[in-house]
C-alpha positions, 0 to 999 in steps of 0.5 A, a space after each residue: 774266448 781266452 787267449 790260445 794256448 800250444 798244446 801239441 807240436 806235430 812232426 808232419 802234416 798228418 800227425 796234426 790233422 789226426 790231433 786237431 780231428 781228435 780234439 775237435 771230435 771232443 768238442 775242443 776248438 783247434 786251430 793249427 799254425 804253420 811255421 815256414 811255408 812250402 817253397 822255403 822249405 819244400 821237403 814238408 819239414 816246417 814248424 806246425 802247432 796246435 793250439 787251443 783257448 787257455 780253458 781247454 788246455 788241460 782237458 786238451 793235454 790229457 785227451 793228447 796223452 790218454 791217445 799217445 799211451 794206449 797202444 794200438 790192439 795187436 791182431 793175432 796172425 790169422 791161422 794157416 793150414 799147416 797150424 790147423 793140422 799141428 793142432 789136430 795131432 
């Protein structure tokens, strides 16, 4: 393999377990690197990266960008009564 390539800086642990999840469902290999660890910097705010080999970058980047844009599908607010009966009118 090729050597890593940064294609993702997530603000919090979760956010990188959700990007590196994504990729790896893609069949992409990731491997996530932290930057200061717990006890110097206890409130979760460190430094991660997400990194791929050179030959994913792109397709890495685009998946990345395909998820950030979609907005998440809005469910309507589900139907009371009293929106039943205003409409029987």
């Amino acid at each position: 393999m090729s050597k890593p390539s940064i294609v993702f800086r997530p603000l919090t642990e979760n956010e990188a377990n959700v990007v590196r999840r994504l990729l790896e469902a893609y069949g992409i290999p990731v491997s996530v690197s932290s930057g200061l660890p717990p006890a110097v910097y206890p409130m979760n705010i460190r430094e991660s990266t997400l990194s791929v080999p050179e030959e994913f970058r792109d397709e890495a980047i685009g998946i990345i960008e395909a998820h950030r844009v979609a907005p998440a599908p809005r469910r309507r607010p589900p139907r009371t009564i009293s929106d039943q009966d205003a409409s029987d009118e």
